[in-house]
C-alpha positions in Angstrom: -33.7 0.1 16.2 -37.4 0.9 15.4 -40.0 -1.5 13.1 -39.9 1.1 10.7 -36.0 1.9 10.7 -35.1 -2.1 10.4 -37.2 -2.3 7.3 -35.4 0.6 5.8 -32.3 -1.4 6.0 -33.0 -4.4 5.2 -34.6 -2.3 1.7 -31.5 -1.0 1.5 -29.2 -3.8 2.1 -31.2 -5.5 -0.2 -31.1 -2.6 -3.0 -27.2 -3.1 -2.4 -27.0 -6.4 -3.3 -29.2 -6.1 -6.4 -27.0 -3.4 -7.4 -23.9 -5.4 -7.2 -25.5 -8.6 -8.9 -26.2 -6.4 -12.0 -22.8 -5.3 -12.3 -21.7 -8.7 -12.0 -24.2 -10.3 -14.2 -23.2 -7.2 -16.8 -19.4 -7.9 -16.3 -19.0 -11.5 -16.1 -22.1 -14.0 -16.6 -19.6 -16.9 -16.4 -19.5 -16.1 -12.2 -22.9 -17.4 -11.7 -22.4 -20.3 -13.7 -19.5 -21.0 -11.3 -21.9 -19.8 -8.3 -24.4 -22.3 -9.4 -22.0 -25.4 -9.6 -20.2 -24.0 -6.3 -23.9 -23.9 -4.5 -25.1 -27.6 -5.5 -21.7 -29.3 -5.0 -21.6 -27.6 -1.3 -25.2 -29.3 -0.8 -24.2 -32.8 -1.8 -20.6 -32.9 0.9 -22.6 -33.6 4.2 -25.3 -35.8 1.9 -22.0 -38.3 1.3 -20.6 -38.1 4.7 -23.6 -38.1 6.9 -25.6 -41.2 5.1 -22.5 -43.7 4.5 -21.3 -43.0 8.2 -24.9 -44.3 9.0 -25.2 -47.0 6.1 -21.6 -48.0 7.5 -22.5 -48.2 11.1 -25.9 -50.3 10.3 -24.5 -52.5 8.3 -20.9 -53.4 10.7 -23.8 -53.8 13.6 -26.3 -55.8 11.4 -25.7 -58.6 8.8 -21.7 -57.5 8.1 -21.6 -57.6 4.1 -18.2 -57.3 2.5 -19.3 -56.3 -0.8 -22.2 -53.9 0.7 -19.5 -52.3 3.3 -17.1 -52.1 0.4 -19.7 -50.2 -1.3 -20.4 -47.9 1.1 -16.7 -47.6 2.0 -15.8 -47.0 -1.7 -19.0 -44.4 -2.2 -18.0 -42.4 1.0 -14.3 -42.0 0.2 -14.2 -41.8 -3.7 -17.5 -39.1 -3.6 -16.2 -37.2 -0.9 -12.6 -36.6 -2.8 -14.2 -36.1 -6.2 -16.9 -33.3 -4.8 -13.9 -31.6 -2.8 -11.5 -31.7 -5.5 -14.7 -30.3 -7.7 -15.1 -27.4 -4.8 -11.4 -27.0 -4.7 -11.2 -26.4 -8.5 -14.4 -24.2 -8.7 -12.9 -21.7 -6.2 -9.8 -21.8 -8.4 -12.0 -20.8 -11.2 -13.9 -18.0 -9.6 -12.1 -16.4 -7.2 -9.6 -14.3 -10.0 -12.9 -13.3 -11.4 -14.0 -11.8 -8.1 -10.5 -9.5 -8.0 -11.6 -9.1 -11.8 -14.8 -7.8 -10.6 -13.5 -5.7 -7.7 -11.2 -3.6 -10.5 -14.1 -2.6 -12.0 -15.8 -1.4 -9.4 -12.4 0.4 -8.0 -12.5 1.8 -11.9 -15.8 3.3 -11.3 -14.5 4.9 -7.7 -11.0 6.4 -9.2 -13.0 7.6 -12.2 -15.4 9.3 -9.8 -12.7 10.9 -7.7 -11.1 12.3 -11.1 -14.0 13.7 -12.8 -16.4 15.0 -9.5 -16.7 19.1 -9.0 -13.5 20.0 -7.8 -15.1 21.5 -4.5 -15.2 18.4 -3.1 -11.5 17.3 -3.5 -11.5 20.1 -0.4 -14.2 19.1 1.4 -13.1 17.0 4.8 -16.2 15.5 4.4 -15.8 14.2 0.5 -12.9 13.2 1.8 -14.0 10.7 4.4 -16.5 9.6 2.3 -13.7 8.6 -0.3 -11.8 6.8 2.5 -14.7 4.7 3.7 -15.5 4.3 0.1 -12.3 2.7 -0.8 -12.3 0.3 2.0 -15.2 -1.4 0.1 -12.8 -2.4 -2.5 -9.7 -2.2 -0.1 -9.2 -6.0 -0.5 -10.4 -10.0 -0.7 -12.5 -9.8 1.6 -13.9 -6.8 2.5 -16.2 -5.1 0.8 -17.8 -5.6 -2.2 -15.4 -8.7 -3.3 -16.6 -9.8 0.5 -20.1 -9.8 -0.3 -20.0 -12.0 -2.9 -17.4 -14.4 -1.5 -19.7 -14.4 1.2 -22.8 -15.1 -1.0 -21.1 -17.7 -2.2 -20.2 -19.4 1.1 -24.0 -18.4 2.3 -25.5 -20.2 -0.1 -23.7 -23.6 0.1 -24.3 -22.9 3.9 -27.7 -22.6 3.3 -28.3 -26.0 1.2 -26.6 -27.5 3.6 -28.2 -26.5 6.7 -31.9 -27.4 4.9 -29.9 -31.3 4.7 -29.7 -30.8 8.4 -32.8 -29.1 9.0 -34.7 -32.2 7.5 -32.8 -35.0 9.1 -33.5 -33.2 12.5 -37.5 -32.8 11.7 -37.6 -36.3 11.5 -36.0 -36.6 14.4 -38.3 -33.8 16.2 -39.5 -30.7 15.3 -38.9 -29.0 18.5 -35.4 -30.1 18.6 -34.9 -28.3 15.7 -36.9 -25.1 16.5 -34.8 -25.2 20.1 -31.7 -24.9 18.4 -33.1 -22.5 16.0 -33.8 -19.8 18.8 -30.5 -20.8 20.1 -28.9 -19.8 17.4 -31.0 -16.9 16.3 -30.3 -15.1 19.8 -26.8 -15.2 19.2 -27.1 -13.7 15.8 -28.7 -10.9 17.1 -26.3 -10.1 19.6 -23.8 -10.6 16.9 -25.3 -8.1 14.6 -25.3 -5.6 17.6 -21.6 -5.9 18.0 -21.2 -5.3 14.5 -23.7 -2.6 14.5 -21.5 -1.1 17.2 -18.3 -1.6 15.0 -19.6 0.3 12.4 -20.8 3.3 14.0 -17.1 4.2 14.8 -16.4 4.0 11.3 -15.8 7.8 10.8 -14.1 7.9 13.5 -11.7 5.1 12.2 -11.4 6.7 9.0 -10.6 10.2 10.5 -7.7 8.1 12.4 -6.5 6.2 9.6 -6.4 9.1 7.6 -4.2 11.0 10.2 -2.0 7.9 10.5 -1.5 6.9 6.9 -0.1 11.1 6.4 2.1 10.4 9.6 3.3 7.0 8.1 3.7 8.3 4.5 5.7 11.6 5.7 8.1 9.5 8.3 8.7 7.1 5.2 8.9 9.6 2.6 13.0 10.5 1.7 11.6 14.3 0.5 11.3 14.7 4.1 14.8 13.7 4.8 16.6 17.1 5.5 13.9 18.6 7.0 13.6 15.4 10.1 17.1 15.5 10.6 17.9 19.6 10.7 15.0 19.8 12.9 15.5 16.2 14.6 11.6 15.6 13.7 12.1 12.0 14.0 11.1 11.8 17.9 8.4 14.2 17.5 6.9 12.6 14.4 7.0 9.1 16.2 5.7 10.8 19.2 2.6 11.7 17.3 2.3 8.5 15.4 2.4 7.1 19.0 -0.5 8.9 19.9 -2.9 8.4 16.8 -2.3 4.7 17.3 -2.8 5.0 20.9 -6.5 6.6 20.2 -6.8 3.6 17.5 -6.2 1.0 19.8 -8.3 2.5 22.7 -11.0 2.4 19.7 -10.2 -1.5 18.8 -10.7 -2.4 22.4 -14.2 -0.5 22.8 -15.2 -3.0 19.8 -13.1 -5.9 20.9 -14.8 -5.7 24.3 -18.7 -6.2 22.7 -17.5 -9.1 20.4 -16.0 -10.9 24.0 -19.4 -10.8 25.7 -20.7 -12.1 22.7 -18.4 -14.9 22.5 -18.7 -15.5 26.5 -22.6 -15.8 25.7 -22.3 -18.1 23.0 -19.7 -20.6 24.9 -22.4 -20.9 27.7 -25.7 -21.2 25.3 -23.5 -24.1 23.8 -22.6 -26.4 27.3 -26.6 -25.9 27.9 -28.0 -26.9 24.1 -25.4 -29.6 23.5 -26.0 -30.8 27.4 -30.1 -30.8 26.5 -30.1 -32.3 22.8 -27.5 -35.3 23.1 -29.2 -36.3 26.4 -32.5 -36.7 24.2 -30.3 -38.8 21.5 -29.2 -41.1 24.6 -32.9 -41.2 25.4 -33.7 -41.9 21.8 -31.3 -44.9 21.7 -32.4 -46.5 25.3 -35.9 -45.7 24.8 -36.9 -45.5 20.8 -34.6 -48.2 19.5 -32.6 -45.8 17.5 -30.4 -48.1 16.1 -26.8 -46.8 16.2 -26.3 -45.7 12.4 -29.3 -43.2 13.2 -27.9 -42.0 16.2 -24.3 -41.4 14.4 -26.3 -39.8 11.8 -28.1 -37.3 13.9 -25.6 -36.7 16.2 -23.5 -35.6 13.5 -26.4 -33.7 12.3 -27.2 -32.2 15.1 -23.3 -30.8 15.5 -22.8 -30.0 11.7 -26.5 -28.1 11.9 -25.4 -25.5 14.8 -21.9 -25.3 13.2 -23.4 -24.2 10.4 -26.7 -22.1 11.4 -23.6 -20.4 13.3 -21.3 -19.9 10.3 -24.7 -18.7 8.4 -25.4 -16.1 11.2 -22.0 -14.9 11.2 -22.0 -14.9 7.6 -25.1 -13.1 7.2 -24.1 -10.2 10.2 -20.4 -10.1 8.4 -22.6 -10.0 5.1 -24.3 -6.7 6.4 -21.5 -5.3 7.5 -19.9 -5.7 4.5 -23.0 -4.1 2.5 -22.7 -1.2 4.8 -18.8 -0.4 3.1 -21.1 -0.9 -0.5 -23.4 1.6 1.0 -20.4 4.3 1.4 -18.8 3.2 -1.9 -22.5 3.8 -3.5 -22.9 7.3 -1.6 -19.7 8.2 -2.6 -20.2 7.5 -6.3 -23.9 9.4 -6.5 -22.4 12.8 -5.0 -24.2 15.0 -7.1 -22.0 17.0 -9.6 -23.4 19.5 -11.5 -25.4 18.7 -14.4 -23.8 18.8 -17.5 -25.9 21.2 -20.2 -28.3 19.9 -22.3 -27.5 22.5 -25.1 -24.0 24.3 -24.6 -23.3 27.0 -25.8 -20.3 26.7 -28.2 -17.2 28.0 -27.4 -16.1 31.3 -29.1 -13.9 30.6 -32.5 -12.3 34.0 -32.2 -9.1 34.5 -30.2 -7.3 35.9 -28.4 -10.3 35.7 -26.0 -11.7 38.3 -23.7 -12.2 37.4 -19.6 -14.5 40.0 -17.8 -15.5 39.5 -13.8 -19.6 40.9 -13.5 -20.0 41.5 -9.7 -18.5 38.2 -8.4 -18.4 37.2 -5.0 -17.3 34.0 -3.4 -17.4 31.9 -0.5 -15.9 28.5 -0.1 -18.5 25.8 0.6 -19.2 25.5 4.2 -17.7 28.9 5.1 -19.2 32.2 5.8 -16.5 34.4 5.0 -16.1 35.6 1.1 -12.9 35.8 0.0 -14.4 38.2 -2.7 -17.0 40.2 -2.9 -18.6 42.7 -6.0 -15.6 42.0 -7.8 -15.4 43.3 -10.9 -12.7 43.9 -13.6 -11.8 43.0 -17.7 -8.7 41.2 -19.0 -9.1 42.4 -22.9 -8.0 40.0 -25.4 -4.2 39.2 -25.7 -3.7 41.3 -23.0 -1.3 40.3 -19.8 -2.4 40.7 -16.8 -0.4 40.5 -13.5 -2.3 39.6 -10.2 0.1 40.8 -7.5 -0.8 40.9 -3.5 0.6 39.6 -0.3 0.0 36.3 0.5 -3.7 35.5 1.5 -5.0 38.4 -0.7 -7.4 35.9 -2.9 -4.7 35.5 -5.8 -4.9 31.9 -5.9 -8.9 31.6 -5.7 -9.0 33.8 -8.4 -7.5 31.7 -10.7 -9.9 28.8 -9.6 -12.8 30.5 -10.3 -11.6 31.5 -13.9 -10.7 27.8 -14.4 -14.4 27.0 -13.4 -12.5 24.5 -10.7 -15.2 26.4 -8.5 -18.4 28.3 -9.9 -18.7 32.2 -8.2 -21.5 32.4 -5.1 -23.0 35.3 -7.1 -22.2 37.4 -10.0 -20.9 36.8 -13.6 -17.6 35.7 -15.2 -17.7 36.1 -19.1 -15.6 34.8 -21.7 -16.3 37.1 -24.8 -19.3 37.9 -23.1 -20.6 34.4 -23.0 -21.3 33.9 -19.1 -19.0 30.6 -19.3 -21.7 28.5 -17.1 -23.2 28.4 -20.5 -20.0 26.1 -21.9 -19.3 23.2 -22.0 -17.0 22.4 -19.0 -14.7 20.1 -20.4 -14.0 22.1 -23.6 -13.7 25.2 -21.3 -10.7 23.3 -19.6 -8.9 22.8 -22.7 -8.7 26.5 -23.2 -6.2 27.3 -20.6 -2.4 26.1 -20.2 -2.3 26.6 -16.4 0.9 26.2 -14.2 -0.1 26.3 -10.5 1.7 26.9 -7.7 2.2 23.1 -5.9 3.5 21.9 -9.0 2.8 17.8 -9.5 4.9 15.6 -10.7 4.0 11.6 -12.1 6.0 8.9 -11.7 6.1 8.2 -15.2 8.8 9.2 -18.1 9.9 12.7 -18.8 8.2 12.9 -21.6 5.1 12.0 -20.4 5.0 14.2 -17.5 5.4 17.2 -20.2 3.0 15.9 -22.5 0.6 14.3 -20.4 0.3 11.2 -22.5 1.4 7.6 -23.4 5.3 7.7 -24.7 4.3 5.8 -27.6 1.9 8.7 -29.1 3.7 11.8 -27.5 5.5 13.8 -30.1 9.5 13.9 -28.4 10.5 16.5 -31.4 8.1 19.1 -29.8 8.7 17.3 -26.3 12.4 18.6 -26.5 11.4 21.6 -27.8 8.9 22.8 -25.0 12.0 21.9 -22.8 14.1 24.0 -24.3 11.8 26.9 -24.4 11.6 26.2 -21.0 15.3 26.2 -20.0 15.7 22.8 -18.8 16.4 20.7 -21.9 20.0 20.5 -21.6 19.1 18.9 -17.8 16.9 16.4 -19.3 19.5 15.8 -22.4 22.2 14.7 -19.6 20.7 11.8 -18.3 21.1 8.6 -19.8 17.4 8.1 -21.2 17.2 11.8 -22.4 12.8 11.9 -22.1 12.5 8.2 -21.3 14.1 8.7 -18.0 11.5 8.1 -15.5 10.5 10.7 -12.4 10.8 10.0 -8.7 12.8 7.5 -7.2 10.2 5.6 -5.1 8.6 3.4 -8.5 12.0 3.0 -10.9 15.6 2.5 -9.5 16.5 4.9 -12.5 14.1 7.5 -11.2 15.4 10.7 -10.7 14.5 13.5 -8.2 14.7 17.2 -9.6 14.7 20.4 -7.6 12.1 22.5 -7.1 13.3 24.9 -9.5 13.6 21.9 -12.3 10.5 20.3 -11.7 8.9 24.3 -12.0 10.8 24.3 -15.3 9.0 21.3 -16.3 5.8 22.2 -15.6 6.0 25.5 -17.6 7.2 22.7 -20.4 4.2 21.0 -19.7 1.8 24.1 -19.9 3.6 24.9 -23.5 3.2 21.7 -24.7 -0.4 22.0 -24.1 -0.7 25.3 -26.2 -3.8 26.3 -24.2 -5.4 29.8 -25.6 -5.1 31.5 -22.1 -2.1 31.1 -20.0 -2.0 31.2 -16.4 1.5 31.0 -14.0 0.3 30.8 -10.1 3.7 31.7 -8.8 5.3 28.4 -10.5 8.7 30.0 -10.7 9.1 31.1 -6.3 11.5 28.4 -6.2 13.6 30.1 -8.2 15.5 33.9 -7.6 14.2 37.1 -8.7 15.8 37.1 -11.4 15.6 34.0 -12.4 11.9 34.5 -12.2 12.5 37.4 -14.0 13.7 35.9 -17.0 11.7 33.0 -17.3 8.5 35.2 -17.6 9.5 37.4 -20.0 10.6 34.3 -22.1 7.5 32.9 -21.7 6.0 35.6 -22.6 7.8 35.9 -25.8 6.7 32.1 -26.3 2.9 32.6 -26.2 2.8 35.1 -28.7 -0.6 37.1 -28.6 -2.5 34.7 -26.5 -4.8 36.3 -23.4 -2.2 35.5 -20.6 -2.2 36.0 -16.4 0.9 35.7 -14.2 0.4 35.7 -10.7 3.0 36.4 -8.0 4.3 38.2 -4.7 7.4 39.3 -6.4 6.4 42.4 -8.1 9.3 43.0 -9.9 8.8 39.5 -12.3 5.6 41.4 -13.4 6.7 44.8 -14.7 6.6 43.8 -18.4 2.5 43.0 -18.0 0.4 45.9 -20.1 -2.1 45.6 -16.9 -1.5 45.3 -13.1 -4.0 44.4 -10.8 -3.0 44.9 -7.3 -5.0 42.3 -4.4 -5.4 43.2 -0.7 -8.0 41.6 1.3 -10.6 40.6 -1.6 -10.3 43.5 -3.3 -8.6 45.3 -6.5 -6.9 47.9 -4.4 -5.2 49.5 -7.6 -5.0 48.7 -10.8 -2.7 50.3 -13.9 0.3 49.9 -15.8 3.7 49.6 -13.2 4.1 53.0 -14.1 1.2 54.2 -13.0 1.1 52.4 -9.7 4.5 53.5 -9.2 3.3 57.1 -9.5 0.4 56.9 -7.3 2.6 56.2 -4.9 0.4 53.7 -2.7 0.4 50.2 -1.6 2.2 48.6 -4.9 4.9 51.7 -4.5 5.4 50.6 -1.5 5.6 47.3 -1.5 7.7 47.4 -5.1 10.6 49.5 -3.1 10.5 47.3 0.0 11.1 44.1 -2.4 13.5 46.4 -4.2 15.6 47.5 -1.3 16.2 43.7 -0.1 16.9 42.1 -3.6 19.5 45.3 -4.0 20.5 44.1 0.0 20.9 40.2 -1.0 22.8 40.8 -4.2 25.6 43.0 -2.1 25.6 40.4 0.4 26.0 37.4 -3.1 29.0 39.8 -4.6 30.7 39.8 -1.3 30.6 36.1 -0.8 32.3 35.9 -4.1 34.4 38.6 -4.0 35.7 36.6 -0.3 
């Protein structure tokens, strides 16, 4: 590493710690009260021990005074247990206050994750950054909570080496400046190591990322028909096998630098404990060091390179520590876009009006648009069905009129307003959305439909969204009606609904919401045709005169929208009432009498299965 580059570190290492001593000193002053009292009690513990071994030895070799050795005896044990019971019951004090501390900081990074542009909860590289980020407040001691238990340690360190440090001068400078350099070369070769550690750090997160998705799917019991029909037990271990193959190959690249290092060190140590004791000895013989002294020093001299080496470790383990704050930072100040300084407001007037102005779109980091020119007009209170095959751009589309992504070029206009001009937030509270990978919480019933605490959710309406929604007598059977808590991996009284149920109960949650423009992103392809059928046209009924959208493959659930907007490759490749489309006689036709033909085929095949 260059003059110049080092500097930059050390700036920024340096900018990292003063950013986390704000936030501490913000949070919770009371820590560096604690840090203070920590610091000067560490700096007194080798005072007591090195000067009444000395006082001791001098005076059992001198004049042998009972009361005087009684003294020293009493002053060496009864200090040394009162300033370690003191350090003992200081760490007691601040350590809960570190984990304190590290919640707030882990606050800040799951606030971040929640609220940052939705384009980069798909971005691999967001996504990395998030992993490494979250090792900086993983645990104890790593990360941010390790920088400042290691400041704390550091600093007592440090008091205690200058104890050392000036016992040694007197002894002789050059002693001291020998083990310096001693010490200082092993530091360095130290920090490489760890410099070396961290450079794989992607590539650790890329691993543990991979892993954690193997170990989470082998352990997860939704999995469970799926491994056993297919027997992907083997297979999935197989892989596992191999990720932790390239993980351990990984540990041993860093394991290897760390050995030199400590092969280094072990030799550096027979030559500079050989070299300084033998000048004691020749102290003693030559000096008329009186034994106390040399007890004193030689303890000194032992307790100085344990500790300039703890220090050194410290302060590498310190910096590689600061380099997790440095991801947990980066990750925090990705740039979102900037909120406006005057919105404009939303329109009062509804049912409201979506029109597409010549919108393309390209995902970040790609070159291919998924749309491009688009243009068409969803009037108000009009329903609009988006139908295509799979990979036709329906699902994109609804992102961009959510605003979860902005369009490469081109307008999008609600009422006219291009809807970069809103307020995001308030935008998001216009629609009732129910996507397509439907998410369940592991929380109550009636908080999943109402997304909020059970203690201000309104049950009457609660149970009345889930009837509208055809599962209330489901949810009416179990023994905690809407208190009954979802998924089985948090509660023992969890339950686990199908696909079709938990669909149900995300079209509860969308009504509950009583957004002013409804989207469905094929929530109901769980269920059958007609099923599907059903459910959209009582949902329909349900919304009133509200702008809605209903996307799916199965053109037949759609027949009852006033507009039809046919997808095929980016592009509105017809667009018209069913009827219409059906007398054009083009791709919908077609597709419409294929489905037709095999829902007619599967229903024969269902009526002679119960007719058997």
């Amino acid at each position: 590493m260059n003059e110049k580059s080092s500097k930059d570190v050390n700036r920024r290492d340096l900018n990292h710690l003063k950013y986390l001593i704000s936030h501490a000193w913000k949070w919770d002053k009371l820590l560096f009260v604690y840090y203070g009292l920590f610091t000067l009690l560490t700096a007194v513990q080798p005072f007591i021990s090195l000067f009444s071994i000395k006082w001791l030895i001098d005076e059992l070799t001198t004049e042998m005074n009972v009361i005087v050795l009684a003294c020293i005896l009493g002053f060496f044990l009864l200090g040394g247990v009162m300033v370690n019971a003191l350090v003992t019951f200081i760490k007691n004090l601040y350590m809960p206050r570190l984990i304190l501390l590290r919640f707030k900081f882990i606050n800040q990074m799951q606030r971040k994750a929640m609220k940052m542009d939705f384009r980069y909860t798909e971005d691999p590289k967001t996504l990395d950054d998030l992993e490494n980020s979250g090792q900086a407040v993983s645990s104890n001691h790593v990360g941010i909570e390790g920088v400042f238990h290691k400041l704390f340690e550091v600093s007592g360190s440090l008091v205690s080496l200058l104890t050392y440090m000036s016992l040694l001068f007197m002894l002789s400078p050059w002693v001291l400046l020998y083990l310096f350099l001693n010490m200082l070369f092993v530091y360095y070769l130290t920090s490489r190591a760890k410099k070396y550690e961290f450079s794989k750090k992607d590539e650790n997160a890329a691993l543990n990322r991979r892993s954690s998705y193997l170990y989470n799917t082998m352990s997860d019991f939704k999995f469970g028909k799926e491994i056993r029909i297919y027997q992907l037990g083997n297979w999935l271990c197989e892989k596992f096998r191999g990720i932790k193959g390239e993980h351990l190959q990984l540990t041993k690249k860093i394991q290897k630098r760390y050995l030199g290092v400590s092969l280094v060190d072990a030799i550096l140590i027979l030559i500079r404990e050989g070299i300084v004791y033998a000048y004691l000895i020749y102290c003693v013989l030559a000096k008329g060091l009186s034994l106390g002294s040399f007890s004193m020093y030689f303890t000194s001299i032992s307790h100085f390179t344990t500790t300039l080496q703890s220090v050194m470790e410290d302060l590498a383990h310190l910096r590689l520590q600061l380099l997790y704050v440095n991801h947990f930072r980066t990750f925090l100040e990705i740039q979102d876009e900037l909120p406006l300084e005057e919105p404009t407001p939303i329109p009062l007037l509804k049912p409201y009006t979506i029109e597409f102005k010549k919108v393309s779109f390209k995902y970040p980091n790609s070159e291919r648009y998924i749309f491009k020119d688009l243009s068409f007009k969803i009037k108000a209170g009009e329903r609009l069905a988006i139908v295509g095959i799979n990979g036709a751009g329906k699902t994109t589309l609804v992102k961009l009129i959510t605003r979860l992504y902005e369009p490469t070029d081109g307008e999008i206009l609600l009422d006219g307003i291009n809807v970069k001009n809103l307020d995001r937030a308030k935008y998001f509270d216009l629609f009732s959305v129910v996507f397509q990978d439907i998410k369940v919480l592991a929380f109550t019933v009636g908080e999943n439909v109402a997304i909020q605490n059970r203690d201000v959710l309104d049950r009457a309406r609660v149970m009345e969204c889930l009837e509208q929604a055809g599962i209330k007598d489901k949810i009416a059977s179990l023994k905690h009606g809407i208190e009954t808590p979802m998924l089985k991996g948090l509660e023992e009284e969890g339950i686990e609904l199908s696909g079709g149920q938990n669909q149900k109960l995300a079209l509860a949650r969308a009504l509950y919401k009583n957004g002013d423009i409804v989207i469905l992103d094929e929530p109901t392809s769980a269920l059958d045709p007609l099923a599907e059928y059903e459910i959209y046209q009582n949902f329909d009924t349900l919304i009133g005169d509200k702008t809605a959208i209903y996307i799916s493959h199965r053109l037949s659930s759609t027949r009852f929208c006033d507009t039809i907007a046919f997808f095929e490759n980016g592009e509105i490749l017809e667009y018209g009432t069913h009827e219409e489309l059906l007398a054009k006689k083009g791709r919908y036709a077609e597709m419409f009498n294929i489905q037709a033909q095999y829902y007619q085929l599967e229903s024969v095949e269902e009526m002679a299965a119960c007719a058997n």
